[in-house]
Each structure stands twice: as C-alpha cells, then as structure tokens.
N, C-alpha and C positions, 0 to 999 in steps of 0.2 A: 188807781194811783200806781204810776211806773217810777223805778227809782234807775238812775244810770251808771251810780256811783257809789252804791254802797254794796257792802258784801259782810259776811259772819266769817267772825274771826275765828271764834271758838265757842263751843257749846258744851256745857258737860250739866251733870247730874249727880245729885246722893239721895239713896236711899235709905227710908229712916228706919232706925235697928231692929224694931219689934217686929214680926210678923203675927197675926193676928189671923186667925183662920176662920172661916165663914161659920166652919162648924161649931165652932167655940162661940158665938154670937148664937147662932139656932140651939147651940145647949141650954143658955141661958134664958133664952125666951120661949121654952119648949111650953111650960103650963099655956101662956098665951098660945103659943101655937094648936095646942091640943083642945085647947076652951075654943076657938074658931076654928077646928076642922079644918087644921091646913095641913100640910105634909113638913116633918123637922126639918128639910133639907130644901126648905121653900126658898132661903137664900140666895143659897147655889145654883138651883136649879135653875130659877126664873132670869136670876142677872148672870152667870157665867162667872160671878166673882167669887174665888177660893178661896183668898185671903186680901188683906189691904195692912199697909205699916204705919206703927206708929212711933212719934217720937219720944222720947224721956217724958214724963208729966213734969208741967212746968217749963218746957221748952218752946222756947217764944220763936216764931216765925222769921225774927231779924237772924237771930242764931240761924237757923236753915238756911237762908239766904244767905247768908254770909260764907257758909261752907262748900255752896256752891257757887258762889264768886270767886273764895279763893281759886278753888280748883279750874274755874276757868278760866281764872286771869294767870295763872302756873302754865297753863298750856301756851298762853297765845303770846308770854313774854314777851309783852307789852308795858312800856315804862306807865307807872299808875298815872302818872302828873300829866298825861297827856288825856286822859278820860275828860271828858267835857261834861258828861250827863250820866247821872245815876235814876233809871228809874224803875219801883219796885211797884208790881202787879199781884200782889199777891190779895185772895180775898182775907185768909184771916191778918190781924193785923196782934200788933204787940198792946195799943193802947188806942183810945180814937184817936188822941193827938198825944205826942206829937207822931210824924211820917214812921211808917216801919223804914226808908229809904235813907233815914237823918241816923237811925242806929249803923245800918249798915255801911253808909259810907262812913262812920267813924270806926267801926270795927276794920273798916279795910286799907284807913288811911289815905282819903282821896284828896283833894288839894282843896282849899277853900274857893278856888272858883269852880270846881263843880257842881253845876246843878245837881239838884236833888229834891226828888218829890214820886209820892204815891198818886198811883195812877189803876184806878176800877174800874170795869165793867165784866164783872161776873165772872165764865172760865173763859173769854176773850180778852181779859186783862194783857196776858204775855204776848199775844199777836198784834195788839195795839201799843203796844211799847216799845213793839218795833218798828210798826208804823213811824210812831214819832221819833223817835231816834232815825229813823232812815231820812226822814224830812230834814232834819236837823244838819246832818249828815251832808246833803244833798243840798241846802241852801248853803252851805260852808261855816256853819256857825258853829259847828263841833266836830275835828277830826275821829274820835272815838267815843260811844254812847254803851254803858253798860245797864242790861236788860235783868233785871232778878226776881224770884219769886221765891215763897217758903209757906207751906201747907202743914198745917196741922189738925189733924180729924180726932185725935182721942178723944177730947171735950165733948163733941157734939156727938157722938157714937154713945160714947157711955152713956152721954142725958137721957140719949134717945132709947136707948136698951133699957134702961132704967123706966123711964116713962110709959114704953112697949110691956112691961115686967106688971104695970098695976092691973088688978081684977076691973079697973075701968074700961081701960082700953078695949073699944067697939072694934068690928071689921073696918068701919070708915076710917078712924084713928088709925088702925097700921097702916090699911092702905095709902092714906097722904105722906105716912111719915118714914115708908117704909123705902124709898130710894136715897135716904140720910145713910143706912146703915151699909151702903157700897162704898161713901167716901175715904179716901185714906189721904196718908200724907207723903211729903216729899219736897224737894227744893231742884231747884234748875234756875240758869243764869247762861246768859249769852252776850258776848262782845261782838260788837259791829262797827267797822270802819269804814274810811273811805278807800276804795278798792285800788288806789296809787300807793295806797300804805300797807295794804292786804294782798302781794300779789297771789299768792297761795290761800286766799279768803276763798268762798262762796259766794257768787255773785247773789245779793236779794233782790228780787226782782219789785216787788209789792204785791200786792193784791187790788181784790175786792169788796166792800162791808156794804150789810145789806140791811135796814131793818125792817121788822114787824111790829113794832111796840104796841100793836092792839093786842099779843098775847102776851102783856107783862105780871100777870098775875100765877102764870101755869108753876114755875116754880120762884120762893119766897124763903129764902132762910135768913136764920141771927144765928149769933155764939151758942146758942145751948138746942136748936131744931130745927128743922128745913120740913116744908110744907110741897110738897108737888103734886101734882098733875098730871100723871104719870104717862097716860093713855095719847093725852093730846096735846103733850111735851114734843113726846114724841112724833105725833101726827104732822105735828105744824113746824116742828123743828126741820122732821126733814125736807118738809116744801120747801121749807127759806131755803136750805142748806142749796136742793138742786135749784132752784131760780140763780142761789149767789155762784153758783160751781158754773152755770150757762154763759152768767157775766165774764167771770172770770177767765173763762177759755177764751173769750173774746180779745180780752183785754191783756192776757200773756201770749194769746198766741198760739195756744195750745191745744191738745184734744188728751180726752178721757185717757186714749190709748198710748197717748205718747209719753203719759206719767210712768217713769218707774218707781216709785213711791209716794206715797200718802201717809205723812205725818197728820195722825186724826188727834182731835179732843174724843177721849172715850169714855162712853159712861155703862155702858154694859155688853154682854154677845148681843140681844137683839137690836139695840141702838147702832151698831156697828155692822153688825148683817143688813139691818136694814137701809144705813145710811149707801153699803157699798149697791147693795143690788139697785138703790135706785139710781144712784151717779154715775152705775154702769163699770164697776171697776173689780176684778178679783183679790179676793180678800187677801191673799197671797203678797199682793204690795203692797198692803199695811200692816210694820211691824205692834203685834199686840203686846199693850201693858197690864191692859183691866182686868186680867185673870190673876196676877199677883197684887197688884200695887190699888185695884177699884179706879175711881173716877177722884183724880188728882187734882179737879177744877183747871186751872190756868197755869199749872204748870205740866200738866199733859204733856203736851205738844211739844215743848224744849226736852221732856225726858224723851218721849220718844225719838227724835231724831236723836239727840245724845246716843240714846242704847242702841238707835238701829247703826251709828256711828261704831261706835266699841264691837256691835257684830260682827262690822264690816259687810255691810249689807248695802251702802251708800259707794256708786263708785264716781270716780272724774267724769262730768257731762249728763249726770242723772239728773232728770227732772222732778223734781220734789215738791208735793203740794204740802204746805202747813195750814191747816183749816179745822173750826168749831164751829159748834152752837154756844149761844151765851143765854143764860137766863135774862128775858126783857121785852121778846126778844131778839136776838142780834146774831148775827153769821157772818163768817170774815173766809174767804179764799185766797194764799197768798203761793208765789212760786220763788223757790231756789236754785240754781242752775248748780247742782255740785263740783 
C-alpha cells in the first residue's frame, strides 16, 4: 500500500505520572519467587524492563487519549473543524460500548461531521489507523484524520501480581503469565493530512501487513490477565516480522541500510535484540522505550517517534520505518520520509 499524498502533521506523547520500578513488583512477588527457585531480580533481568508507568487508578484510557490529542493538535495548529476522522486504537477501552473515540472527540470538541470509531488489532491498532486514515486521505474523502490511543496497565499488573502472590501459583502459571507484568501505560496521537495542506508535514509513505493467523493463540489477554507464549511468540513473530520487513523494502524502495531509524513496537531487550539482528539493522537506530516505559502495546511506536522527535534524533530526508508485531498474528512495515 503506497500513499502519495498524505504526510504527519504532528505527533506528540504523554507519559503517565507513576513510575513503578521492576524492583518494586519482584519485591512483592519474592515468596513466589523464592518457593520456585528463581532469582528476585528475574524481572529485570530477563526482560530489560526497569520500570513501566502508570496512570491515577480510575483513569480511563479516553482521558489519555485525549491529552495526547490536545497536545498534538497544539503543535500542528490546525483548525479542529477541518478533522474529518477521529480514530482511536487503543487496546484498553473505557467501556465495551459505547467507542473509546465518541469520548474523546467530545472531550476535544470535533464537529458533528466527524467520523469517529474504534479501530483493534492488538499492539498494530495505531499503525492501522493510519493505514486508514491515509486511504481516506488519498481517496479525498477527508482532508485531516486524527490517530489516538491511550494505555492503561495498572489493572492488569496488579491482578496479575496479586494472582503471581498465591501459594498456588505453579512454574507454569508464571511462566504464561509472566510477560503481563512488562506492560505499562501511555497515550500518543497523530495528525495526518494531505501533503498540499502539510507543506512542512512528513511525507507517509504506507507500508506493508502481513498475516500469520495460524499462531493466533500464542498470546491472549482480557482486563484483569494476559496469557502468552512466550518462547514461540517470539520465534514466529520475528519470521513474520522479517518475511513483512523483505516485502516492504520492495514496496518503498528501500534497503535495511538505507534506514536511519526504526520506530519499533517493543516488548523487551531480547525481543528487540533479536528483532534487529535478524532484519540486519544496528540497534543504535532504534530509539529505545522499553527500559522505562515496558511494552506500551499500540501505542509504542507514535511514542517513540514522538521522543525520538523531542531528542532530535529525526532530521529532514530521514528514512524512518514504523513497524510491529501484533498478537494474532499480524506484522505491518510502514515508511516515513522525514
């Protein structure tokens, strides 16, 4: 999927207030740790995550979303009434119905002919949102599409630390349930126009999506536990990942070597080690999140460009990939031209 006319307006990020240290989770779960002969620092160690943030308890995902719209829609000073589409990717949600995307464009005051609707697929929710908004974009049915998501992990951390805490809890029981306690939370949102409106935009190029759905069972979560698979998550994620990354040089144009960054979905140091040595890239061009912030789901990838943005690590004519894995499962590789 090639787009020729649409570009990023703006992209920003917040991160949520609490910081929450890995060790502080491994304090709590020490008996368990010590009745299975693990190491306290098994955490840490094995995933690379430090800490991960959480937001206020009782803070609903449209809130986060929304505070990262405002602040992106602040930058790209953009009249709101010209937004044609509001769509929010986020996996947790405020209620099943109605949309987390119906709060948020009332909180941001979008026009009543704005589209709006929630749009899923696991932590490729926010790269597919852009997907369609760029179609959108590109057919002329919408001059401006705003992209949002909002993450919230306390719930599911706690259940699960709580859960990890009883005298039941076997080695099998952590081991399935033990890459829940990397997630954290966060919110990102991105505005996309059409590039006669954006002369100072990022041109989006599109991408590639790839599926696997014969390994849609490897990971499995709800609101209060997530179940994975951890081994062969991993194994089969990164096949897609390089099979979709092969596509996709094809189809932008491009080579491994010609990227200077790689906006990744991250879920851990090995996931991330492992993803770059196979795709052939030094790790050095992907700015990392997952050692403060954990594995963000689908809104990864708008934080990190956002942050690698505010570093200043993105310059004019940089080749930028935006790319994940999604639990299903699903791989998307798309290009930015900064």
């Amino acid at each position: 999927m090639r787009f020729e006319n649409v570009s990023i307006v703006s992209v920003g990020h917040v991160d949520a207030p609490h910081r929450i240290r890995s060790s502080e989770i491994e304090a709590e779960l020490a008996p368990t740790l010590d009745r299975l002969g693990m190491p306290r620092d098994v955490l840490q160690t094995l995933t690379g995550v430090r800490a991960r943030r959480f937001w206020d308890p009782g803070f609903l995902p449209s809130q986060a979303a929304t505070l990262a719209a405002e602040k992106t829609l602040e930058q790209a000073q953009v009249d709101r009434s010209k937004i044609g589409v509001l769509i929010n990717t986020s996996v947790c949600r405020d209620y099943l119905e109605p949309s987390v995307a119906c709060f948020v464009h009332h909180n941001l005051k979008l026009g009543s002919a704005c589209m709006n609707f929630d749009l899923a697929n696991a932590c490729l929710g926010f790269l597919d949102g852009m997907q369609v908004v760029g179609n959108m974009i590109e057919r002329g049915q919408v001059d401006y599409g705003l992209v949002v998501d909002g993450e919230g992990s306390r719930y599911v951390v706690e259940e699960t630390v709580a859960r990890l805490s009883q005298p039941s809890c076997d080695m099998a029981m952590f081991r399935e349930q033990f890459a829940t306690l990397t997630v954290g939370s966060g919110a990102a949102a991105m505005l996309l126009g059409h590039s006669r409106l954006a002369p100072g935009g990022h041109p989006f190029l599109g991408g590639v999506s790839v599926a696997a759905t014969e390994h849609n069972r490897l990971c499995r979560g709800q609101v209060d536990r997530g179940i994975t698979d951890s081994q062969n998550l991993l194994h089969h994620g990164v096949e897609l990942a390089k099979k979709t990354w092969e596509q996709a040089q094809e189809a932008l144009g491009w080579s491994t070597a010609s990227v200077e960054s790689f906006a990744l979905h991250q879920v851990s140091e090995t996931h991330t080690t492992t993803l770059a040595n196979v795709l052939g890239f030094d790790r050095s061009k992907a700015f990392l999140i997952y050692p403060e912030l954990g594995n963000v789901g689908p809104a990864s990838v708008p934080i990190v460009l956002s942050k690698s943005e505010d570093a200043e690590r993105l310059h004019a004519g940089d080749r930028v990939v935006l790319a994940g894995i999604g639990s299903g499962l699903n791989a998307t590789a798309a290009g930015v031209l900064w």
